[in-house]
C-alpha positions in Angstrom: 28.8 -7.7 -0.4 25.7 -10.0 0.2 24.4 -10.2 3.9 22.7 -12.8 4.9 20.4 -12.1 8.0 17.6 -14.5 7.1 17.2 -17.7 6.6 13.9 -19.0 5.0 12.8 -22.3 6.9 10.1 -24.4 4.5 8.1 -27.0 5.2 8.9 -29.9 2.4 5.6 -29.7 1.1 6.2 -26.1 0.2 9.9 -25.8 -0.6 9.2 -25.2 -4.1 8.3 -22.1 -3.1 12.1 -20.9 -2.1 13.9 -21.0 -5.5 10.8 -18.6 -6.3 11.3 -16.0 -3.8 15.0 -16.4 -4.5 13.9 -14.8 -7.9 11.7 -12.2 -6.4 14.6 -11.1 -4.4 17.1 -11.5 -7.4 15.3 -9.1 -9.5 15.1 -6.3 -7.3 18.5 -6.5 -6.2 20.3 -7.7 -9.3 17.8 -6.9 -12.1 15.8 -4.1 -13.3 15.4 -2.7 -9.3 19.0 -2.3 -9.2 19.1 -0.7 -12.4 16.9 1.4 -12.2 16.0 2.4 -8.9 19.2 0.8 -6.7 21.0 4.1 -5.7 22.8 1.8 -3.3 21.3 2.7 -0.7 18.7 0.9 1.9 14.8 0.0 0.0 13.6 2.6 2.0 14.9 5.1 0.9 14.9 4.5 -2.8 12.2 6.8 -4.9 9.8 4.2 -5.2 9.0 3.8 -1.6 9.1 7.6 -1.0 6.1 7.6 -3.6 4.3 4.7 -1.5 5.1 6.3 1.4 3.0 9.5 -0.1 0.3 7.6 -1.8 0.3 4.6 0.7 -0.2 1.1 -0.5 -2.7 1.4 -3.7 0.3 2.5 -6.0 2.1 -0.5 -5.7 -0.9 -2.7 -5.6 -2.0 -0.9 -8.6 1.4 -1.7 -10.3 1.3 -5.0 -9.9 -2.5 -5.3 -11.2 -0.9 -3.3 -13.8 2.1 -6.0 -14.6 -0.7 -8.8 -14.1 -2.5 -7.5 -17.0 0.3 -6.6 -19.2 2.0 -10.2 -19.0 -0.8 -11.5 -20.8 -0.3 -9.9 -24.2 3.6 -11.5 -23.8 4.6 -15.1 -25.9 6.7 -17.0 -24.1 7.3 -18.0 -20.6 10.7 -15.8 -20.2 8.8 -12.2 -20.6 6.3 -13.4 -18.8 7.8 -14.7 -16.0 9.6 -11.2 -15.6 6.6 -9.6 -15.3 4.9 -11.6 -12.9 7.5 -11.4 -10.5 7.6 -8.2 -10.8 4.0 -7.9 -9.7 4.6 -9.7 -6.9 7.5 -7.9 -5.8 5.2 -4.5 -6.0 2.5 -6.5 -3.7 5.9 -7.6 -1.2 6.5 -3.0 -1.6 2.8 -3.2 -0.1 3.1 -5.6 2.0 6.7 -4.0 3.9 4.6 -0.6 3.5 1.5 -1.9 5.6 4.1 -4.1 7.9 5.6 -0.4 8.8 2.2 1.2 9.8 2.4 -1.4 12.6 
């Protein structure tokens, strides 16, 4: 069942931006995340943030240079689009990573 906690407040010169974290979101928690690594159970404790945990941030910054690299050899918009938001979701693992060492 969804929870909504947050609510993202935009300025109207930037609330193009919304729909596009909607994605990010959508794909981790509906997509290939789910799929893959979703366990039902709390980010945290999923496998991949274990491994950043034990590496710190430079794995999931180096996935996302990773996906960066790879959307380029992709045709279309669709495959491409996947990709990137997957990099930025691995710089958001980084980011929630580095916001925990606080």
């Amino acid at each position: 069942m969804p929870i909504n906690k947050h609510t993202i407040t935009a300025d109207e010169r930037y609330e193009c931006f919304v729909p596009l974290y909607q994605m990010c979101l959508d794909q981790i928690q509906k997509g290939k995340g789910l799929e893959r690594h979703g366990e039902e159970c709390c980010f945290k404790n999923q496998a991949t943030y274990k491994i950043i945990e034990a590496y710190g941030e430079g794995f999931p910054l180096g996935q996302a240079v990773k996906k960066l690299l790879e959307l380029m050899r992709f045709e279309g918009t669709g495959r491409k689009k996947h990709e990137l938001i997957g990099a930025i979701n691995y710089a958001i693992f980084a980011l929630l990573y580095l916001e925990g060492k606080k």
